[in-house]
C-alpha positions in Angstrom: 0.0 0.0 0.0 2.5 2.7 1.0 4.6 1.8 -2.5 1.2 2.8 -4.0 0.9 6.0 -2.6 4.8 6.9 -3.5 3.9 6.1 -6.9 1.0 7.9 -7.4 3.2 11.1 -5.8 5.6 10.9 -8.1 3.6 10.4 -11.0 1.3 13.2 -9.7 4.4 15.4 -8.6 5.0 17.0 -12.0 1.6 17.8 -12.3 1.6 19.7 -8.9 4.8 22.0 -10.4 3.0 23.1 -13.4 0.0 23.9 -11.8 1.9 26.1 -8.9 3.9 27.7 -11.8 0.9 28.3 -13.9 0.3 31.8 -12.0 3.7 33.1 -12.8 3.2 31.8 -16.5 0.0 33.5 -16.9 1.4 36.9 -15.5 4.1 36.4 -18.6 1.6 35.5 -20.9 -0.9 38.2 -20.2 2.0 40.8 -20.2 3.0 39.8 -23.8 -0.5 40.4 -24.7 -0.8 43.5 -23.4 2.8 44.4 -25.1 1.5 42.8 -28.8 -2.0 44.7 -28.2 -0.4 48.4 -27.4 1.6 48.1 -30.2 -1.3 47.4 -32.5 -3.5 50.3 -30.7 -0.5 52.6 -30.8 -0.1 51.9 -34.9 3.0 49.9 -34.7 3.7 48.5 -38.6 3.3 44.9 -38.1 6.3 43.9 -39.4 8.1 46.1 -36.5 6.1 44.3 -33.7 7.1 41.1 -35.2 10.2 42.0 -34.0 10.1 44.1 -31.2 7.3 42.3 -29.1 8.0 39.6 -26.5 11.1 37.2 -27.4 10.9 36.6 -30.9 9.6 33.3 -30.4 6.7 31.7 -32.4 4.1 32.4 -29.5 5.2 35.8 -29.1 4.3 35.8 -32.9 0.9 34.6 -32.5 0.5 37.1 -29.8 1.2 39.7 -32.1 -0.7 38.1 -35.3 -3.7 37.6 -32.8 -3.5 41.1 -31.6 -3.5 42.6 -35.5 -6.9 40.8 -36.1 -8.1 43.3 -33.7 -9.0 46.9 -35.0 -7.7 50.1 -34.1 -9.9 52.6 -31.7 -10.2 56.0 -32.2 -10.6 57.0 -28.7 -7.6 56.7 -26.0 -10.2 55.1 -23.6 -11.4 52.7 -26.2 -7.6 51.9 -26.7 -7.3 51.1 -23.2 -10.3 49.0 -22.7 -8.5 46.9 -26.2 -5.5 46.2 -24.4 -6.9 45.2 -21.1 -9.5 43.1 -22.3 -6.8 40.8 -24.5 -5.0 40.7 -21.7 -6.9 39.2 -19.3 -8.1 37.1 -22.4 -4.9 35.5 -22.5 -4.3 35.5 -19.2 -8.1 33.4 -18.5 -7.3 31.0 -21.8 -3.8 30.4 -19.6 -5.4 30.0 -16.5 -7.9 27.7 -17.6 -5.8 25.6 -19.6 -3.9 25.0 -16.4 -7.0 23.6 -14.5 
């Protein structure tokens, strides 16, 4: 019984990280979204966000590719309300695919 129970902690052990680091993942995640999203609200060409948002990595390109779907606002406010809203988008897709 007890050789059980250490087996099923170490098999379970991993999974019990990735959920504790998920938080700090998220954070990252939802910051490069707010990064990729200013850029596209501030009129950034999309090639130059390409390459100055988030790592250069292909999610960071996503990021910014999903970002550019978006349009841009007129109004500062409305510019603001863009970029927080896809942030805590990504942040709540992150967090939920966590748990």
């Amino acid at each position: 019984m007890n050789r059980l129970l250490l087996i099923a902690a170490i098999v379970l052990l991993p999974a019990g990280v990735s959920f504790a680091k998920a938080p700090e993942q998220c954070q990252k995640i939802s910051d490069l979204a707010a990064e990729a999203m200013k850029a596209r609200q501030d009129g950034d060409l999309l090639k130059d966000a390409v390459r100055s948002v988030g790592d250069g990595s292909k999610f960071s390109e996503g990021m910014v590719m999903k970002a550019y779907k978006v349009r841009v606002f007129e109004d500062s406010k409305e510019r603001a309300t863009a970029i927080s809203e896809f942030q805590n988008a990504a942040y709540r897709e992150c967090y939920d695919a966590h748990n």
